[in-house]
N, C-alpha and C positions, 0 to 999 in steps of 0.2 A: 552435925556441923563440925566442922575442922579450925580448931580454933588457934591453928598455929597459920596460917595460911588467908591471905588476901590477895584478890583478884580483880587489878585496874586496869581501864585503856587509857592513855591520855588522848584525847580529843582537843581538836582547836583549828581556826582557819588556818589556812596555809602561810607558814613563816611566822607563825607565833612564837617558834622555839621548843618547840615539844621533844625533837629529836636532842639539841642540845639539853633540855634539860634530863633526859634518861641518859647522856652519858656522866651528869654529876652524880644522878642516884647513884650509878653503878660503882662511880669512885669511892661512895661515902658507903656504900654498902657492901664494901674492901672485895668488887671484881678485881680491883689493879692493885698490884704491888706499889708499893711507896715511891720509890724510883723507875717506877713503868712508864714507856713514853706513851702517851694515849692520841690517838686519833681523831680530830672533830669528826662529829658524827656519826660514831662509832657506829650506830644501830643500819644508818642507808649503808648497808652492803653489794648493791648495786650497782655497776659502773656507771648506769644512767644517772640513779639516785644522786653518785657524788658530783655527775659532771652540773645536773640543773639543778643542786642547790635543795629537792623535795623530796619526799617520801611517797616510794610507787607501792611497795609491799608491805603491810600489817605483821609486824615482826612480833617473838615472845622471848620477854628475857624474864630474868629474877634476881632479886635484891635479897640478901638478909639483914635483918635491925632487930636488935635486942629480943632474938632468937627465933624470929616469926620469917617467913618465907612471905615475898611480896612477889607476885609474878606481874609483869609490867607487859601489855600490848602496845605498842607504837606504833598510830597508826596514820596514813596520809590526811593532808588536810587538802588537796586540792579537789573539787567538787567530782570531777572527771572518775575518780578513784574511789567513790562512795560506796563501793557494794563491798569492799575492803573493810570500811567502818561498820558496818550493817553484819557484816560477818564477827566481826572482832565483839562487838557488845557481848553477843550471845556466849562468849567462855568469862564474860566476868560480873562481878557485883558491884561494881562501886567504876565513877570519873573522874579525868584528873582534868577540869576544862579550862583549859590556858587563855589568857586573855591579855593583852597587848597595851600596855599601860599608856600607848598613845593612840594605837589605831582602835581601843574598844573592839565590841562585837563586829565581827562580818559575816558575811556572805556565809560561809563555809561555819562560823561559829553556828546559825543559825538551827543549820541541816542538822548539824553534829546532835546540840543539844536537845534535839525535837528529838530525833533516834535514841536518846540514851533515858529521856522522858517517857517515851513510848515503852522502855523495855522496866519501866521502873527502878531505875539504878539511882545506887546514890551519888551526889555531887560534890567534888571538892571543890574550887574554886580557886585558882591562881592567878592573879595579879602579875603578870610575867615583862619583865624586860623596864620594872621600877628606876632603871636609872639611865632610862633614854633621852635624850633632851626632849624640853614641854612632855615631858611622861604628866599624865592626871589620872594616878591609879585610882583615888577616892571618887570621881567623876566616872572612871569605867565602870568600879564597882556598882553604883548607883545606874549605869546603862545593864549591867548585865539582870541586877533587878528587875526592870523594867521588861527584860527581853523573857525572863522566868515567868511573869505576870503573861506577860502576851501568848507563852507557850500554855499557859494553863496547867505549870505546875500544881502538885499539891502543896500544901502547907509543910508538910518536911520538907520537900524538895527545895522552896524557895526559901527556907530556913538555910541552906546549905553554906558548911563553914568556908570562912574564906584564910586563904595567906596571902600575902606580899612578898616579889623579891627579884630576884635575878638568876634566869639559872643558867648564862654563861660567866657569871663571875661567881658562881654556888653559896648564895643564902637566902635563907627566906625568913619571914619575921611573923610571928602571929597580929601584930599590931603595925602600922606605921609608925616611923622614926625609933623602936626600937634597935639593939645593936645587932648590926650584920656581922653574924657571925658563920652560918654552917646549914646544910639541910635540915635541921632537928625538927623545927616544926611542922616540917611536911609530913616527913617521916610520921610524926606525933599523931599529925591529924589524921591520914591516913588510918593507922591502927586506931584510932577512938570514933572514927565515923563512920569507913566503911567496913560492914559485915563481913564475919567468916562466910566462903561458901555453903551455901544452904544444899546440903546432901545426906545422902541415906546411906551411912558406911556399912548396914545390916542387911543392906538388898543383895540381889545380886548385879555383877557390875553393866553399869551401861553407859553411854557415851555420844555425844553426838559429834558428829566432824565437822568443823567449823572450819579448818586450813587444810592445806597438804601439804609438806615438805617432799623433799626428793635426797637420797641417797644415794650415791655409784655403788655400796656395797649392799644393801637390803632394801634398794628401789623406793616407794611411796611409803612415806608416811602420815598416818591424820592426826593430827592435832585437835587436840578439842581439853571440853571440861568434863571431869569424870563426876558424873552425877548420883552414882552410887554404885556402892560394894568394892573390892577392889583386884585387881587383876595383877598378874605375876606371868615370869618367862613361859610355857610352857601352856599357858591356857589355853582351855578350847572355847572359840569367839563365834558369834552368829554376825554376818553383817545382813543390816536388813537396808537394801537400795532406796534409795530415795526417787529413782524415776519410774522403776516399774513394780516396787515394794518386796521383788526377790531377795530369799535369803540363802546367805553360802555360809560354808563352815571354813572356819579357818583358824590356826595357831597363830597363840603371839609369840612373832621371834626374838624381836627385842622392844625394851620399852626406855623410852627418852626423857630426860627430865630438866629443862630448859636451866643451867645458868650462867650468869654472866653474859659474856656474846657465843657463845656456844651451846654444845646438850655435852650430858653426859647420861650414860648407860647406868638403869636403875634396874633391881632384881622384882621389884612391884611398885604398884604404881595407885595409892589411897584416894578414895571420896576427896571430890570439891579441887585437888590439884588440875594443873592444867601440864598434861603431858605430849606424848609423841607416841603410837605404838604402829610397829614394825609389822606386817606378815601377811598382807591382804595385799594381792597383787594389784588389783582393779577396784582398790577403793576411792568414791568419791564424795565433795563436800557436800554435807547434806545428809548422809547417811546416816544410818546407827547404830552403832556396834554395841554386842548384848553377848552377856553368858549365859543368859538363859532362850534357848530353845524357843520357847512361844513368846519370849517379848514383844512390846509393842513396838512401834518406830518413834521416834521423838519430832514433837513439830520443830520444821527447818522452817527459819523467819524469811518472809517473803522480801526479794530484793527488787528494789524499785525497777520499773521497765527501763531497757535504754530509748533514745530519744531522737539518735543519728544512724544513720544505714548506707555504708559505702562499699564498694565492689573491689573485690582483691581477685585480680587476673593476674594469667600468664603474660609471663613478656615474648609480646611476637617484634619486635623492634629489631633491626639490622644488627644490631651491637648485641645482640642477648647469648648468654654464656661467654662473653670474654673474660666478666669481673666475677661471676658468681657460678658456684657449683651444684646449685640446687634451682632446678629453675621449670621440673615440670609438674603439671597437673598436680598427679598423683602426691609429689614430695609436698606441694602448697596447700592440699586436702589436707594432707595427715601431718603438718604443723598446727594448721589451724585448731585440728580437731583435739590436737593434745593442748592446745590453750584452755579449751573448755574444758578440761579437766580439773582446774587451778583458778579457773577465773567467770564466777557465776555471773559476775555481770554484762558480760558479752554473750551475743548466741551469732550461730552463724549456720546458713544455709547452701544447700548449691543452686543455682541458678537453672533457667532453662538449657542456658549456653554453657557448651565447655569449656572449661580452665579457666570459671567466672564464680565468685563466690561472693555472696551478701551478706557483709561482717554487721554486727547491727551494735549500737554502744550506746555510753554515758554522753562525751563529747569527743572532739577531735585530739586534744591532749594524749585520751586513752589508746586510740588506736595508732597514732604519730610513736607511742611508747611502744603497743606491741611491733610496729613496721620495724622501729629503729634494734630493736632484739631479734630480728629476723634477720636485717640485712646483715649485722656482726655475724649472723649463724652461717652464713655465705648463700642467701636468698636472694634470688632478680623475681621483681613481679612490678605489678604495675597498680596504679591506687587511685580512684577516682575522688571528684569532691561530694563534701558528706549532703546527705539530702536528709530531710525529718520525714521520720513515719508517724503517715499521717491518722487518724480514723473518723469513721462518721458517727454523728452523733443526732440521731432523730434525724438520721437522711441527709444532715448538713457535714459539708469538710471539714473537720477540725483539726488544728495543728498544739502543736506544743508553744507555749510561751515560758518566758522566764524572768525574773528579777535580777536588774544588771543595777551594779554599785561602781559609781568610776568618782574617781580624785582626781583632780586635772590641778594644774596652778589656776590662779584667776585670771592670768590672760590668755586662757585656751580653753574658756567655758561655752564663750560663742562658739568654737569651731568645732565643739564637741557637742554641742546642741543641735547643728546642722547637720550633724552624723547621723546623728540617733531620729532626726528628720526624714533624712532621706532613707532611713530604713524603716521608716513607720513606728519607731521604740514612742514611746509616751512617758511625760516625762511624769512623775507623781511624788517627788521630795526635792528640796534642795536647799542645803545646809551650809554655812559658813565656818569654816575651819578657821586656827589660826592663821596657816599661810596656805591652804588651798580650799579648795569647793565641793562639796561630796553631793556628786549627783543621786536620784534614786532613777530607776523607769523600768517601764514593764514592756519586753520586746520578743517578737518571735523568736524562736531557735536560729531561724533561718536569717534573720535579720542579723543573729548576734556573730555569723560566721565571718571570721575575717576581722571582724570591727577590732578585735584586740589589737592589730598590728597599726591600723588607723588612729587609734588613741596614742600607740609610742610615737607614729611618726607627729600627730598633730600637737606632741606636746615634749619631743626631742626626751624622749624617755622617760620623761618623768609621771605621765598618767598611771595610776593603778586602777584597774578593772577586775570585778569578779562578780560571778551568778550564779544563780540560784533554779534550778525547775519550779516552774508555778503550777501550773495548770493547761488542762489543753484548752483550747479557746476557737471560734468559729476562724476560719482561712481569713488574714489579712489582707488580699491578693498579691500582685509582683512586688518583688524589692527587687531594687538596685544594689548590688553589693560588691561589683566590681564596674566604675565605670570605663574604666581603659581597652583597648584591644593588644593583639597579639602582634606581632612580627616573626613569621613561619619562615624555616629555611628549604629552597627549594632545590636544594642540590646536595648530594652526601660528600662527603672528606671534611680535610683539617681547615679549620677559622685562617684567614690572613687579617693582617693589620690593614692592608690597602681595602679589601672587601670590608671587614668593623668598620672604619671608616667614615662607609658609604651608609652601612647600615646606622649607624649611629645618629647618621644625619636625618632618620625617622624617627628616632626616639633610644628611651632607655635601652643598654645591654646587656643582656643575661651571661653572655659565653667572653672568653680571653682569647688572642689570638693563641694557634696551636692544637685549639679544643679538637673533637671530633664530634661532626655534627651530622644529620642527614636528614632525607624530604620529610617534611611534615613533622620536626623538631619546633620547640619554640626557642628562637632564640633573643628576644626582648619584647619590650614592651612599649606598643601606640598607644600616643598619650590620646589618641581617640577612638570612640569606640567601635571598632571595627579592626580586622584582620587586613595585613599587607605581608606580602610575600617577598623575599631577598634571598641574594646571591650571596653567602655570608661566607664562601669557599672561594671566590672569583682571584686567580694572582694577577699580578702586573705584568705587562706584556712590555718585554725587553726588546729595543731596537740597537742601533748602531749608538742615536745621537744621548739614548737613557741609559744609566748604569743601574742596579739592581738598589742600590743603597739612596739615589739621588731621590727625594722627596717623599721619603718615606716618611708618616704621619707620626705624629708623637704626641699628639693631642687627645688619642683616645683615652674614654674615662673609664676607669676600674669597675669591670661586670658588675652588677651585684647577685649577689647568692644567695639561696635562700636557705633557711631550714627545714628540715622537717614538716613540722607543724606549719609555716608559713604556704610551703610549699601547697602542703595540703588544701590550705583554705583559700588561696588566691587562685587553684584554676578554673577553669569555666566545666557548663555542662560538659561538652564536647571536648573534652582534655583530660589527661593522667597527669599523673605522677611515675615516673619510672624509675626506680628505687633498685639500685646494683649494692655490693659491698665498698665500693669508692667512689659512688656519684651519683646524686641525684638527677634527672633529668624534666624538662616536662615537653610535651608534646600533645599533638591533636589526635585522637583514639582512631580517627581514617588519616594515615601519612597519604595519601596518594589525591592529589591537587583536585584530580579530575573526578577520583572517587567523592574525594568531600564536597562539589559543587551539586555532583547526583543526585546525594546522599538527602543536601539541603532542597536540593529543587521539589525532590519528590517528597520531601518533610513538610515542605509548604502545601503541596497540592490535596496531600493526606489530612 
């Protein structure tokens, strides 16, 4: 064992604070100069990470305290991003489980904790965000108990020490009402509870790859925990594959050694550390790198199936290659395929059809993340809505279900009752907050698509929603989960204000005048359900007795837009998503009027 050296993730639902509080470690654990201006959230390095506020990528930093090296994993809390935590366990010993001095355990606390219980690790326990208004850290405490008990910890486990404190204003306390003073007590607890890495510095060295990084200068690096012996510049390495169990030989060129918010270049690299090593062109996570010759491979933890499956095409659309430089087959194959390099919980397939690929995931969150990394890369493709993979079970259809947690205020409990009705969710808890209502229910995958945007509109932003994977369960049959129609434009060129207008006068707008639209685009939305077709290009026809300016509408109301993820989950079967580097689009997958009435006649007859 390496007894200068510990190895944690922090774990916690999403927006517990996790990321803030490893930029106080890092302060206290003298990364920044005294006069250094620091950045919130140092560790989301990601331009997505900073714009939505979360953590997409499982990062590795290090601390020192009173001479011991703390290597720190940061890793996402939102459910979508699990195979990220699931990978992250496996390089450490010991968690740091954040808990929300108002919100108590959630959804995401759940997951986390069962994973870090499963891998036998030990628990710290944080009391996080103590001076939040109505904060009841001593009541969370006693729920996370509760939640230890339900997991079927052991008797260490649910022994696990706890702190109190804040860590965007940096102090933690071993006791309540003690003086807020500094991190020390974490720091404390930390070194007095969790373990040195348990390794064999006398073997020879070996390694499992838990991450990848990427360099422009020495390309892929794996990341992992060195489990024995130790390695240095110049060595000769066996990696042994994790998909088809071949082994290659290969030199280490350089070896990395995570601190602060960066790495630096180390000459070796000791038992139980968690490093970076350089020189394996085609290494991936999961593998096992070994200096000895006939080693064996290391078991890689199995990461839970994904649960959603959407098609990522080519764009055949009028407009394609105006905004984006990358936009065929080939280029949208081998993006894809370099994701699965990096990111084991996604897999993906090709389809029967050309320039059609079946991304298969966690939720929509995940793949709304990799689209929007794409489209900045200068990709045009096309994205359908997600559907659950299904399987049978004793000859019966079975789907995925999940456990959805929503906080509504209390006069938006009815209309969120009626939600979760009309998608068949069932309701099995419900609890009285101080000023809101925390539902429980158990609802298909299928059901729960979309409902997130239905819970902001039905409670003017203020619902919080989150879920959980349950179990597959027998087919539900139909859900309702959009009950509106479309409004299709039938003619190509620019939006006018006299045409919006008219279209307007059927319902919501999606486009501003000026836009550029064409047949079989959607451009709004029938408030009934069914498809209507408009002229959303049509101008005014000028006479002697009309001027071009005279009676022109000023009444129209401001399109609405969607995001990403929105985008994603409100189209129908028979719809995309059309995803450039400066617009998103959606439309119907057959543009051509005559073709989609065929398409349907003959869909019925079949």
């Amino acid at each position: 064992m390496n007894q200068n050296i510990r190895n944690i993730a922090i774990i916690a639902h999403v927006d517990h604070g996790k990321t803030t509080l490893v930029d106080k470690l890092l302060k206290e654990g003298g990364v920044y100069r005294a006069n250094q201006r620091v950045e919130e959230r140092a560790m989301d390095s990601m331009d997505l990470e900073k714009e939505k506020g979360i953590t997409i990528k499982a990062k590795n930093t290090s601390v020192h305290w009173k001479d011991k090296t703390i290597n720190i994993v940061d890793t996402p809390g939102h459910a979508d991003f699990g195979g990220e935590v699931e990978r992250a366990l496996r390089m450490v010993d010991g968690v740091l489980l954040l808990i929300d001095a108002y919100d108590g355990p959630q959804a995401q606390t759940r997951f986390v904790l069962r994973k870090a219980l499963a891998h036998g690790l030990k628990v710290v326990l944080v009391i996080n965000k103590i001076d939040r208004e109505n904060a009841e850290p001593a009541k969370m405490y006693d729920k996370v108990l509760e939640l230890l008990m339900e997991l079927n910890a052991t008797e260490e486990q649910f022994d696990a020490p706890v702190v109190y404190g804040s860590g965007r204003d940096g102090y933690m306390m071993f006791h309540l009402g003690e003086e807020k003073k500094d991190m020390t007590p974490l720091f404390q607890t930390i070194l007095d509870h969790v373990p040195p890495p348990f390794a064999k510095p006398n073997e020879a060295f070996h390694m499992l790859v838990s991450n990848i990084d990427w360099s422009d200068y020495v390309g892929r690096i794996a990341v992992g925990k060195i489990l024995g012996g130790t390695a240095a510049l110049g060595d000769t390495i066996f990696v042994i594959r994790h998909s088809d169990g071949k082994r290659i030989r290969a030199k280490i060129s350089k070896i990395f050694e995570f601190t602060g918010l960066g790495t630096a270049e180390a000459p070796t690299a000791s038992a139980g550390n968690i490093v970076g090593i350089a020189g394996v062109e085609d290494i991936d996570i999961g593998d096992t790198i070994t200096a000895d010759e006939a080693g064996h491979a290391l078991p890689f933890t199995q990461i839970d199936p994904p649960t959603l499956e959407m098609q990522f095409c080519v764009n055949d659309g009028p407009l394609v290659g105006r905004e984006g430089k990358l936009v065929t087959s080939r280029q949208l194959r081998e993006r894809l395929m370099r994701e699965l390099k990096t990111n084991v919980s996604i897999k993906i397939e090709d389809s029967e059809k050309a320039g059609i690929f079946n991304v298969k995931a966690r939720g929509a969150m995940q793949v709304a993340v990799l689209v929007e990394t794409m489209r900045r890369e200068g990709f045009e493709l096309l994205v359908s809505r997600p559907t659950v993979i299904e399987k049978l079970v004793d000859g019966q259809r079975h789907e995925p279900y999940e456990t959805v947690w929503i906080e509504v205020p209390d006069e938006c409990v009815g209309a969120i009752m009626s939600n979760l009705a009309n998608r068949k969710g069932r309701l099995t808890n419900m609890e009285k907050l101080p000023h809101t209502t925390m539902m429980e229910a158990t609802i298909t995958t299928r059901g729960l698509i979309g409902m997130e945007i239905d819970v902001v509109n039905a409670t003017s932003g203020r619902g919080v929603l989150s879920h959980l994977f349950k179990e597959y369960g027998p087919y539900a049959g139909e859900v309702l989960t959009r009950i509106t129609g479309t409004i299709i434009a039938t003619e190509s060129g620019t939006t006018t204000g006299y045409a919006l207008e008219m279209v307007q006068e059927r319902g919501k707008l999606f486009v501003d005048p000026g836009e550029e639209v064409y047949e079989g685009m959607i451009v709004g939305e029938n408030p009934r359900n069914e498809d209507i077709a408009c002229n959303a290009v049509r101008a005014k026809q000028l006479t002697n007795f009309r001027s071009q300016g005279s009676g022109v509408a000023t009444g129209l109301t401001p399109a609405a837009k969607f995001s990403l993820e929105r985008a994603i989950e409100y189209i129908a079967a028979d719809e995309y998503v059309e995803v450039t580097p400066k617009n998103l689009r959606l439309r119907k997958r057959i543009l051509n009027s005559g073709e989609r009435v065929k398409h349907k006649k003959s869909g019925k007859q079949a």
